[in-house]
VOGU-3710 file (C-alpha; in Angstrom, 3 decimals, decimal comma):
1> xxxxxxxxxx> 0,000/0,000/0,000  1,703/3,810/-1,299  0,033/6,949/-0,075  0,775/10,451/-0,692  0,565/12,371/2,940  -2,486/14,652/3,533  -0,060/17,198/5,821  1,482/18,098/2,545  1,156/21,540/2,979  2,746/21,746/6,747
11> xxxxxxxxxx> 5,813/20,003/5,341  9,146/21,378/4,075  8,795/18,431/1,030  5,641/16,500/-0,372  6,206/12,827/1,177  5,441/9,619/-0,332  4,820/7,024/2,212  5,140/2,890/1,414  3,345/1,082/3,952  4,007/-2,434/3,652
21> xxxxxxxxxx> 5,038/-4,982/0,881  5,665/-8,636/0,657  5,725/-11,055/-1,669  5,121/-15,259/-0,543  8,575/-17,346/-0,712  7,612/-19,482/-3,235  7,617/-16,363/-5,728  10,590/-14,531/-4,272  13,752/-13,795/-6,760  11,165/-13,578/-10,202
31> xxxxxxxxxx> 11,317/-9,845/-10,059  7,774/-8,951/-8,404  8,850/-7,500/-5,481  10,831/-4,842/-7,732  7,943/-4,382/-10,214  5,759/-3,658/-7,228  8,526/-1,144/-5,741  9,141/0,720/-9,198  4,882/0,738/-9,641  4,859/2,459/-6,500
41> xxxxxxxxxx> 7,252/4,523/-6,866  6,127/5,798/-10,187  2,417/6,269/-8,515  3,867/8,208/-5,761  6,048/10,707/-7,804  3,063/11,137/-10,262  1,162/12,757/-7,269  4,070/14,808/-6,103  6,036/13,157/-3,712  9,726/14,606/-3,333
51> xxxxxxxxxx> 10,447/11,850/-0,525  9,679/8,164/-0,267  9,710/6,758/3,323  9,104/3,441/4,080  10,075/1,227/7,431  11,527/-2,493/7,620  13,469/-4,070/10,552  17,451/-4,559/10,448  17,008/-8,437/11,653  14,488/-9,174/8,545
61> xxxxxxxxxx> 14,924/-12,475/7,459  14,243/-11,965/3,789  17,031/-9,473/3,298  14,535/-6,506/2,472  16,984/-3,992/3,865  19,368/-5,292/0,920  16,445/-5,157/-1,402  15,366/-1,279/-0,601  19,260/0,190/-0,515  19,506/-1,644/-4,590
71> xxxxxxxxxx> 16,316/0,762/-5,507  18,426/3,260/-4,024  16,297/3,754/-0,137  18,949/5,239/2,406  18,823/4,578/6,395  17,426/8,303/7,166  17,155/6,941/11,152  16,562/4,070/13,585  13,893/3,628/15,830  12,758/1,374/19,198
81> xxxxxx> 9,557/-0,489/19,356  8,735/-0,805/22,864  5,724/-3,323/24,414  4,623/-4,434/27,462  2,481/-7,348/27,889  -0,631/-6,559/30,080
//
């Protein structure tokens, strides 16, 4: 899911936001996860965006980290996820 953010005009740049994308192992390494990415991409600069954030987790298993820095996605900052169990 790509969506363009609605605070567009209380930001310094228009920001394009990727939400979440997977594809299922069996169909991994056949290009759809990059077809998907570049779709999304094109969407999201068609409507404006200047900036493309999206979020995935260092320790994830399927290399996406790998995947987003060969479309050219840069670490812009870390974060910390905290629960508690109640």
């Amino acid at each position: 899911m790509a969506t363009v953010s609605k605070e567009l005009e209380s930001l310094s740049f228009k920001r394009g936001i990727i939400y979440e994308i997977g594809v299922s192992a069996p169909f991994r390494r056949m290009g759809i996860g990059t077809a998907l990415m570049l779709a999304a991409i094109d969407w999201l600069t068609s409507k404006g965006a200047e900036v493309i954030e999206l979020n995935t987790d260092d320790d994830n298993p399927t290399g996406a980290p790998a995947f987003y820095a060969r479309l050219g996605f840069k670490r812009a900052y870390r974060g910390l996820l905290l629960l508690e169990e109640l």
